[in-house]
C-alpha positions as CSV (number, residue, x, y, z in Angstrom):
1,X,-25.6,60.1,10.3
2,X,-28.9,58.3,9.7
3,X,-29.1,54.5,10.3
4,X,-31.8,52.5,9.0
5,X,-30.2,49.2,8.7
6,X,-33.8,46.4,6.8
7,X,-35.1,45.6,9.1
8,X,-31.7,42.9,9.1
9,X,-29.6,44.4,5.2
10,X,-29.4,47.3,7.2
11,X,-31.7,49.3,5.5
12,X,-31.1,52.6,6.9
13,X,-27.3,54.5,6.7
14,X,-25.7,54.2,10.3
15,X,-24.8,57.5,12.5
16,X,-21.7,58.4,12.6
17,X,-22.1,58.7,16.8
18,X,-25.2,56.9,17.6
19,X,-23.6,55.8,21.0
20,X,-25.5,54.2,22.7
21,X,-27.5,51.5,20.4
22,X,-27.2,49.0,18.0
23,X,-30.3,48.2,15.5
24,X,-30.9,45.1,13.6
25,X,-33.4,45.8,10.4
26,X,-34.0,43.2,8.0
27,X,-32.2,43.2,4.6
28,X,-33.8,40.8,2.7
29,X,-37.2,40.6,3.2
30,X,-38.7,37.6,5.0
31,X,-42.3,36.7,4.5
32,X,-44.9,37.1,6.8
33,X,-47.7,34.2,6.8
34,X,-49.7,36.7,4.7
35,X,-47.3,36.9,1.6
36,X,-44.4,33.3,2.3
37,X,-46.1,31.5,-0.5
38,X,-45.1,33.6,-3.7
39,X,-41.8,31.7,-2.4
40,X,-42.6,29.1,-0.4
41,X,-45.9,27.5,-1.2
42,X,-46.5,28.7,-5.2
43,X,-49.7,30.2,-4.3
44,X,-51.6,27.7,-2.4
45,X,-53.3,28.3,1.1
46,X,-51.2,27.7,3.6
47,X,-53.9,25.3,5.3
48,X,-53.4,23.9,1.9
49,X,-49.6,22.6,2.6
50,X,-48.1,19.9,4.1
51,X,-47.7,19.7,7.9
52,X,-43.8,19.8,7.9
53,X,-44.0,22.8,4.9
54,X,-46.8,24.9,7.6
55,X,-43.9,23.9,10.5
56,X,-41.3,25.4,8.7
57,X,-42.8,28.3,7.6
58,X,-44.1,29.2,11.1
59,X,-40.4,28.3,12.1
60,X,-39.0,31.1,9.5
61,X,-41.9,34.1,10.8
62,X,-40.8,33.4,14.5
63,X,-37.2,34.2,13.6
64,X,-38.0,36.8,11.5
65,X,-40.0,38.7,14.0
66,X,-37.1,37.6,17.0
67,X,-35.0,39.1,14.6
68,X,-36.1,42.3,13.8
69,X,-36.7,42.7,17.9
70,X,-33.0,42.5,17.7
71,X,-32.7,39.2,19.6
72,X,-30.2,37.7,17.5
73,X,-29.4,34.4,19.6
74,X,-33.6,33.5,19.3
75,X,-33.8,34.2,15.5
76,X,-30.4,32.1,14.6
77,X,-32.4,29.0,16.9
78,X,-35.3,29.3,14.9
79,X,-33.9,29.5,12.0
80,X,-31.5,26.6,12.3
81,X,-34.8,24.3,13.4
82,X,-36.5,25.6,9.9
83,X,-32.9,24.5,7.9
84,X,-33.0,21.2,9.7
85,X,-37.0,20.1,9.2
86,X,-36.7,21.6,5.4
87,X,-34.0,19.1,5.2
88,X,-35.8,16.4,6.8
89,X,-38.9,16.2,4.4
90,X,-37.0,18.1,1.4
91,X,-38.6,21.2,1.0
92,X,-36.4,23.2,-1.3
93,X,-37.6,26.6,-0.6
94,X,-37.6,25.7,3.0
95,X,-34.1,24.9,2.5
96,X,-33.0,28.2,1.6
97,X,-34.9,30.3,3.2
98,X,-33.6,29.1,6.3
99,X,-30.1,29.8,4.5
100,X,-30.5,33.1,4.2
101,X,-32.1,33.7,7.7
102,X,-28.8,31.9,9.2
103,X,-26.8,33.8,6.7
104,X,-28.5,37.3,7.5
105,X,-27.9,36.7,11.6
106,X,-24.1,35.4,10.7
107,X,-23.9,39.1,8.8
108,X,-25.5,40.6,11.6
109,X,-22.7,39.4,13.9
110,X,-19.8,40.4,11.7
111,X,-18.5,36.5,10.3
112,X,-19.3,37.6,6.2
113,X,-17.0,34.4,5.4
114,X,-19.5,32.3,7.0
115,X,-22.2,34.2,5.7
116,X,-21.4,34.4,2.4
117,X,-21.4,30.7,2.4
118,X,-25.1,30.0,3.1
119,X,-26.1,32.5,0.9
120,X,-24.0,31.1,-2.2
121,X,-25.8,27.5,-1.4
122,X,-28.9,29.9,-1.3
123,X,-28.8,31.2,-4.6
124,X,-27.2,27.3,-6.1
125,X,-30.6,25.8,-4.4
126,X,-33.1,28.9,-5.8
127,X,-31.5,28.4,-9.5
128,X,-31.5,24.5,-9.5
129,X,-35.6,24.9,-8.6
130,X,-36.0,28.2,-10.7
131,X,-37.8,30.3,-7.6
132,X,-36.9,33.9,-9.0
133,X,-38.2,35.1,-5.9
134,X,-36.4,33.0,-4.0
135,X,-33.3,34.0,-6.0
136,X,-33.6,37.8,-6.0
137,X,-33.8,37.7,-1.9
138,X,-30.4,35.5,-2.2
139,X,-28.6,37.8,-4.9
140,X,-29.7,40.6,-2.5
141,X,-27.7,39.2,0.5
142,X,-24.7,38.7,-1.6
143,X,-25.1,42.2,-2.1
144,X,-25.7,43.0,1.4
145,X,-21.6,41.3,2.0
146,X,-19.8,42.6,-0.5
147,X,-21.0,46.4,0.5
148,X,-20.2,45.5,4.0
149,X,-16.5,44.4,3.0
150,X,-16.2,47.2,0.8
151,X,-16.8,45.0,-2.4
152,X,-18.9,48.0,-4.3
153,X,-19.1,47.1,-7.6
154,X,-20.0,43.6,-6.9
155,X,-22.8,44.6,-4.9
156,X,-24.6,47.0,-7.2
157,X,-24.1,44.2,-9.7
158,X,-25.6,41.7,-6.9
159,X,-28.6,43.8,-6.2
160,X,-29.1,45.2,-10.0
161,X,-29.2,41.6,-11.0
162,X,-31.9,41.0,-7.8
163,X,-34.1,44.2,-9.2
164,X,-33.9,42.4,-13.0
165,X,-35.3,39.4,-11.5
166,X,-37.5,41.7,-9.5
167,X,-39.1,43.3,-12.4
168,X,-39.5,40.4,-14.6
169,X,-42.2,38.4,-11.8
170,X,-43.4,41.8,-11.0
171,X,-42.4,41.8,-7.6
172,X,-42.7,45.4,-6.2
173,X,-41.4,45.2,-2.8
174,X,-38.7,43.3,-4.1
175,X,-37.7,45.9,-6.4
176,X,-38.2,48.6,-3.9
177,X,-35.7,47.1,-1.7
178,X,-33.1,46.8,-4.3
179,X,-33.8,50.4,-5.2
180,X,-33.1,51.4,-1.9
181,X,-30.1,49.6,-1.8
182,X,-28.5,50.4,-4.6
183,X,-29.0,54.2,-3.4
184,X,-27.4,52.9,-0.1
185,X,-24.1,51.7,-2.2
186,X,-23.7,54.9,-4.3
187,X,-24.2,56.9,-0.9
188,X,-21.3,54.8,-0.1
189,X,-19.2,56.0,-3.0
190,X,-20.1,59.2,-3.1
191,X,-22.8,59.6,-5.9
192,X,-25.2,61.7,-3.5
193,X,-27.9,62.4,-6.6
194,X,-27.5,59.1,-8.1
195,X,-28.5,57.9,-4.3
196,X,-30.7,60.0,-3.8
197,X,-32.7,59.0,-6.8
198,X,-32.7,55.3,-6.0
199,X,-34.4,56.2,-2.7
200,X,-37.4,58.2,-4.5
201,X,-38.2,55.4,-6.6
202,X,-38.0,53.5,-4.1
203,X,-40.5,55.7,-1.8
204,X,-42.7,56.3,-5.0
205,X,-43.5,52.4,-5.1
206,X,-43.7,51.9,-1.2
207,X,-46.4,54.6,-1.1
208,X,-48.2,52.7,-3.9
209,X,-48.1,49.5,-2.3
210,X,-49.0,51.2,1.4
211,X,-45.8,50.2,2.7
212,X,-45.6,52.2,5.7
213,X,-42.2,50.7,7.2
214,X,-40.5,51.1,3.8
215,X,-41.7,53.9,3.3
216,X,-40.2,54.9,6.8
217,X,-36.5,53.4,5.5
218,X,-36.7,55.7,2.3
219,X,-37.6,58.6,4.2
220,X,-34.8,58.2,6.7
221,X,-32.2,57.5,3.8
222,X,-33.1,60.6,1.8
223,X,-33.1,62.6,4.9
224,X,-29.3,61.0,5.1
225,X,-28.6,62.0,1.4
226,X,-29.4,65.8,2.8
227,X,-27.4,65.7,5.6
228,X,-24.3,64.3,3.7
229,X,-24.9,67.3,1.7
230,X,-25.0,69.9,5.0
231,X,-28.8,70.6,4.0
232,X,-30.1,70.4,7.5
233,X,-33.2,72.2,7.1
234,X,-33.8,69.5,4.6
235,X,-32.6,66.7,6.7
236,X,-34.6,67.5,9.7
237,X,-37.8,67.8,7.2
238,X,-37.5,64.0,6.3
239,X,-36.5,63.0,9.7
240,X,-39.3,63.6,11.1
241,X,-41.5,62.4,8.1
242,X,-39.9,59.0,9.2
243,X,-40.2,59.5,12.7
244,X,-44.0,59.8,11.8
245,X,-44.5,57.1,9.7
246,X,-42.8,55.1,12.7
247,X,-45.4,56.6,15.1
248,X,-47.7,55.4,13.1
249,X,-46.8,51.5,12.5
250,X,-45.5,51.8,16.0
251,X,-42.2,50.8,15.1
252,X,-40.3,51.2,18.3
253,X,-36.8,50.8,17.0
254,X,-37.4,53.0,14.1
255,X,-38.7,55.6,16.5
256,X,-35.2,55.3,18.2
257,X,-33.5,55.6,14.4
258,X,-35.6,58.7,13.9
259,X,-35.0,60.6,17.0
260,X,-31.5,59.6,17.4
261,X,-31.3,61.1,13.9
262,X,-32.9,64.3,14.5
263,X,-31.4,65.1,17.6
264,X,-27.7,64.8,15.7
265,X,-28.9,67.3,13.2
266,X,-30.0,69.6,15.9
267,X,-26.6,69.3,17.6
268,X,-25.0,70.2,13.7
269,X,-27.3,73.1,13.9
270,X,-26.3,74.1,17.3
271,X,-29.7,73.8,19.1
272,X,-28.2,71.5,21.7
273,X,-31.6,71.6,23.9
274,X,-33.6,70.4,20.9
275,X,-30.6,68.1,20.5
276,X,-30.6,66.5,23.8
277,X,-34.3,66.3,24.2
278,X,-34.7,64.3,21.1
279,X,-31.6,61.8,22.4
280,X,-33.3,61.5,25.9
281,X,-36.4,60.6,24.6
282,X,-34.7,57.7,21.8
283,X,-32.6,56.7,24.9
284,X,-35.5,55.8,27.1
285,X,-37.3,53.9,24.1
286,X,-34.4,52.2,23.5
287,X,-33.5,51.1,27.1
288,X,-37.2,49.5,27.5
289,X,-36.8,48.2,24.1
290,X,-33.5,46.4,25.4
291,X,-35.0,45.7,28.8
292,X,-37.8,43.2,26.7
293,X,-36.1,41.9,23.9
294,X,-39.3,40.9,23.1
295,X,-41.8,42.8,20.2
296,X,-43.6,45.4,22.0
């Protein structure tokens, strides 16, 4: 079945045989240098902040991008640096988001008891400075552990408390993300239309804001949603919408999601040469992607 992990909180629903890759997506969004300072700088240029603040933030983009290339040792060293300089000059929200980026790659590797840890201090340190945004992204990664132990209810209660906060400072990619989320969690238990639901209202404010690799997640999770449900025809349909929303952002590892995905819903469909041409084609992405482990 379909994975698309966040880009790291994965954001899309794993295959059930997806063989021969592993893919990293971001769960809780990291800022760019375009958007950090709704979190990190309360508005101001960044040419505006302090020289440690500009370090650190530059520290927390080269993890996030090392990151969602899927190099996991780069993106915990660059976020550990971040941590420490916050520290060192006593920048709150430096502080924690270098939390959750150590937090997210602990996940990543399977240790949820360390994990959990940074983003519990996460959350403490975002409440004690009142940064709602700050706080939503750290509710959301509790939320990201409990569904990955199996913790259900306290992860729609994590990430419906991150979409409150979400909606109160107006923060729509926030409360897609939550949205998409929560659909991920009732997939999990079973509520296919409740899911399903969550992921177009989700989609519907990605497509508003232009969110192109959002949009791409949705489309891959409803395409899940249909597949669950033994609606191929329907499942292949969405696929390949993601698959060309990926083309289009040339998002390599989403382009290996996509086509992994559709060639398992050929195979259900017996159409094994459609099948095995689609699983070729994500199999040679992926091995240059693996040969680089660098952003392409």
């Amino acid at each position: 079945m379909n994975n698309r992990s966040q880009k790291p909180e994965a954001r899309r629903q794993k295959p059930e045989d997806r063989g021969f890759f592993t893919v990293f997506i971001l769960f809780s969004v990291f800022c760019f240098l375009s958007s950090v300072f709704a979190s990190c700088g309360g508005g101001k240029e960044i040419k505006s902040l302090p020289e440690g603040q500009r370090r650190v933030i530059s520290l927390i983009n080269q993890g996030h991008k090392y990151y969602i290339d899927g190099n996991l040792s780069k993106a915990l060293g660059y976020y550990k640096n971040a941590l420490e300089l916050s520290h060192s000059i006593d920048f709150q929200e430096g502080i924690v988001k270098g939390l959750n980026g150590i937090g997210t790659i602990k996940h990543a590797s399977g240790d949820d008891e360390y994990a959990i840890k940074d983003f519990q201090s996460a959350v403490h340190i975002s409440e004690k400075i009142n940064n709602k945004k700050l706080l939503s992204d750290s509710l959301g990664n509790m939320g990201k552990v409990s569904s990955s132990k199996g913790d259900l209810e306290n992860a729609i209660e994590y990430n419906q408390k991150a979409l409150n906060i979400a909606k109160e400072i107006g923060d729509d990619e926030g409360k897609a993300v939550r949205l998409n989320n929560i659909g991920m969690i009732y997939k999990k238990q079973g509520r296919l239309d409740e899911a399903i639901a969550m992921f177009n209202d989700s989609l519907r404010i990605n497509e508003s804001t232009k969110n192109k690799g959002e949009m791409a997640v949705n489309l891959s999770n409803i395409g899940g949603i249909y597949e669950a449900k033994s609606d191929l025809n329907k499942a292949l349909e969405y696929y390949k919408k993601a698959l060309e929303v990926d083309k289009e952002i040339e998002y390599k590892r989403g382009i290996v999601i996509d086509l992994k995905n559709i060639a398992t819903v050929y195979k259900a469909m017996g159409k094994i040469e459609e099948a095995e041409d689609y699983k070729q084609r994500a199999e040679r992405i992926y091995k240059v992607l693996e040969k680089s482990k660098t952003p392409l």
